[in-house]
C-alpha positions as CSV (number, residue, x, y, z in Angstrom):
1,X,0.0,0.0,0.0
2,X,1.8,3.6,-0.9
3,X,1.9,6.5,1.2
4,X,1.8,9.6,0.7
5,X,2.7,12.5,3.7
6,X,2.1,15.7,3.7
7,X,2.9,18.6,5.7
8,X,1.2,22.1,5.6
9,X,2.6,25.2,6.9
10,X,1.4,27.3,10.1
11,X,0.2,29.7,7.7
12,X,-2.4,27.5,6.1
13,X,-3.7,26.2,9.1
14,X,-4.3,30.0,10.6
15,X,-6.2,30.8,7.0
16,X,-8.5,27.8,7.9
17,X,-8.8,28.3,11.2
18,X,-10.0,32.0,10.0
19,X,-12.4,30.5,7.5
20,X,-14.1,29.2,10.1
21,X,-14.8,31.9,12.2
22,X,-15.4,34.1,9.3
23,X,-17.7,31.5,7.7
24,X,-21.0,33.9,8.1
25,X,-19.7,36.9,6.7
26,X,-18.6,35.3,3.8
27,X,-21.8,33.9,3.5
28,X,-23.7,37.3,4.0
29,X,-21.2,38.7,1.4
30,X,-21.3,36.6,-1.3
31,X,-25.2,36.3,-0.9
32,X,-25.6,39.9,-1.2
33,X,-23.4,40.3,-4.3
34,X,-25.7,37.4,-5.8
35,X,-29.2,39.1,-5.1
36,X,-27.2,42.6,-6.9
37,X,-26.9,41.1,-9.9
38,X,-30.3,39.3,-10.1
39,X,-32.0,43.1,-9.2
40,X,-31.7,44.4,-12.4
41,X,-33.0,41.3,-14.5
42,X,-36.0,40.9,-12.3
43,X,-36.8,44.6,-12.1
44,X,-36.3,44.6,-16.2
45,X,-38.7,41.3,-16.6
46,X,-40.9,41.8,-14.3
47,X,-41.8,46.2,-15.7
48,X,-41.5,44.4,-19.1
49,X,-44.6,41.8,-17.6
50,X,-46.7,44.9,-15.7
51,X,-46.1,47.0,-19.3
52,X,-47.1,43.9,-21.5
53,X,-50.1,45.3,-22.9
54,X,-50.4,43.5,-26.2
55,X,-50.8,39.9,-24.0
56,X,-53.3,41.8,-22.4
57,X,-55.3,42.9,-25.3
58,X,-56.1,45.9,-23.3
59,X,-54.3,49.1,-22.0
60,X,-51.9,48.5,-19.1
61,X,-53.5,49.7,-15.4
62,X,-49.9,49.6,-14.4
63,X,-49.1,52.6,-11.5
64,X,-45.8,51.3,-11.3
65,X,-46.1,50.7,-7.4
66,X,-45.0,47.2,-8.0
67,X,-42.0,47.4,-9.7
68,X,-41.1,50.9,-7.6
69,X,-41.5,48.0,-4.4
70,X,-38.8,45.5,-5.1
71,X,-36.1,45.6,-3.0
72,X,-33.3,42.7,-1.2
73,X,-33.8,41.4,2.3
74,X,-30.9,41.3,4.7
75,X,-29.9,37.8,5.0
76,X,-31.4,35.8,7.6
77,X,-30.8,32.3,8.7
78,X,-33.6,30.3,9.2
79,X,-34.2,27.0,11.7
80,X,-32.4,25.4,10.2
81,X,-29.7,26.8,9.8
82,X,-29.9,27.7,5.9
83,X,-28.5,31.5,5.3
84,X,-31.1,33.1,3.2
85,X,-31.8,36.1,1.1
86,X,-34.5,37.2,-0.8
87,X,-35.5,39.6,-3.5
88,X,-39.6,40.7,-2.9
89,X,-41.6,42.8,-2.7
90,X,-42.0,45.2,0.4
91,X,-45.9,45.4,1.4
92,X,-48.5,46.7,1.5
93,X,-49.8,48.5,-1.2
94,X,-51.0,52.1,-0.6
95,X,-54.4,50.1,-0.8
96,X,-53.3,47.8,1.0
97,X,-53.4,44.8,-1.5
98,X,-50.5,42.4,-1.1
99,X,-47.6,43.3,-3.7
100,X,-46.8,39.5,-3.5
101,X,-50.4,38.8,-4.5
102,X,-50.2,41.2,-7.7
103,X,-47.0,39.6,-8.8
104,X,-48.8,36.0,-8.7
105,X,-51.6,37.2,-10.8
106,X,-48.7,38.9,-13.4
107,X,-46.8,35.8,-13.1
108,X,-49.7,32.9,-13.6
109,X,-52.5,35.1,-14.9
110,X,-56.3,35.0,-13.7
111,X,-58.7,32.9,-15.7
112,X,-61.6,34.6,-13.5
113,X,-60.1,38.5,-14.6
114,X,-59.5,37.1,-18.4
115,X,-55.6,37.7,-17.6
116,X,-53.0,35.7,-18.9
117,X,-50.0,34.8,-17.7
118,X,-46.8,37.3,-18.0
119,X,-44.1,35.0,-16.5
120,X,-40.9,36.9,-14.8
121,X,-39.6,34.9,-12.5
122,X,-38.8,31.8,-14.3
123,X,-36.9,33.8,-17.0
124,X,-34.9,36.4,-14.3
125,X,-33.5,33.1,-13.0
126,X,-32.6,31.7,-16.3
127,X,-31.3,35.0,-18.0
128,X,-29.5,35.9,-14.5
129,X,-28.1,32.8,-13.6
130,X,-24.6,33.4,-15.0
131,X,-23.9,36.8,-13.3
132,X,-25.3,35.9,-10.0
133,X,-22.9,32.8,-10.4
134,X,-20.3,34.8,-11.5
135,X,-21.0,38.0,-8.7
136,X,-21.1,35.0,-6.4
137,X,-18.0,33.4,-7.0
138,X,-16.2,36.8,-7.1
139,X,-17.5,38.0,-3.7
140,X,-16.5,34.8,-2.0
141,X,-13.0,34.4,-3.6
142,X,-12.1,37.9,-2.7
143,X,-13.7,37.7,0.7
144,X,-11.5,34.3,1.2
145,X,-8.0,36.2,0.1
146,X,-8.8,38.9,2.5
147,X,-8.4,36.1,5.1
């Protein structure tokens, strides 16, 4: 059976020692450079949706209230022990109608208001994907050298 040894130096073990510790703000960090670069696509697709008003075969109603809403939450970890961060909507509306439940009807339609659908989300995560990998990836490596 071969053998193989190999020895690391004091400075490698104090960088991963300092991972460790630092382990949640790099999370935080490279979570919140993800979420910047998803903004823009989702506040593009989704004022491209609310505008839409050829699917709608009507004039847009549109106040803009919705897309004026979106915004990032901090991150939060949840139960179990998942970091999180979202991009929403914040709520209410000045009539107090749920932004969230505006964006649903936009998003899947309303067979009861003759609305079709005007999908967003599914393409802001497929146009988006590559920069929020790439934002991703950057944030962490350059929160890692700062180590």
């Amino acid at each position: 059976m071969a053998k193989a040894e190999i020895v690391w130096d004091d400075e490698f073990f104090e960088k991963l020692e300092s991972l460790g510790k630092n382990t949640d703000k790099i999370i935080e960090k490279t979570l919140e450079a993800g979420a910047k670069a998803a903004l823009p696509y989702f506040q593009a697709y989704l004022s491209e949706s609310v505008g839409n008003s050829e699917v709608l075969e009507r004039e847009s109603r549109s106040t803009g209230e919705l897309v004026r809403s979106v915004g990032i939450s901090g991150v939060r970890i949840d139960s179990k022990g998942v970091h999180n961060i979202k991009i929403g909507f914040h709520e209410p509306r000045r009539d107090g109608t749920p932004n969230a439940k505006i964006a649903n009807i936009i998003e899947y339609g309303k067979k009861s208001a003759n609305q079709p659908p005007r999908p967003f989300l599914s393409k802001t995560k497929r146009k988006s994907k590559p920069a929020v990998e790439a934002a991703m990836k950057k944030a962490f490596d350059e929160e890692v050298n700062k180590l």
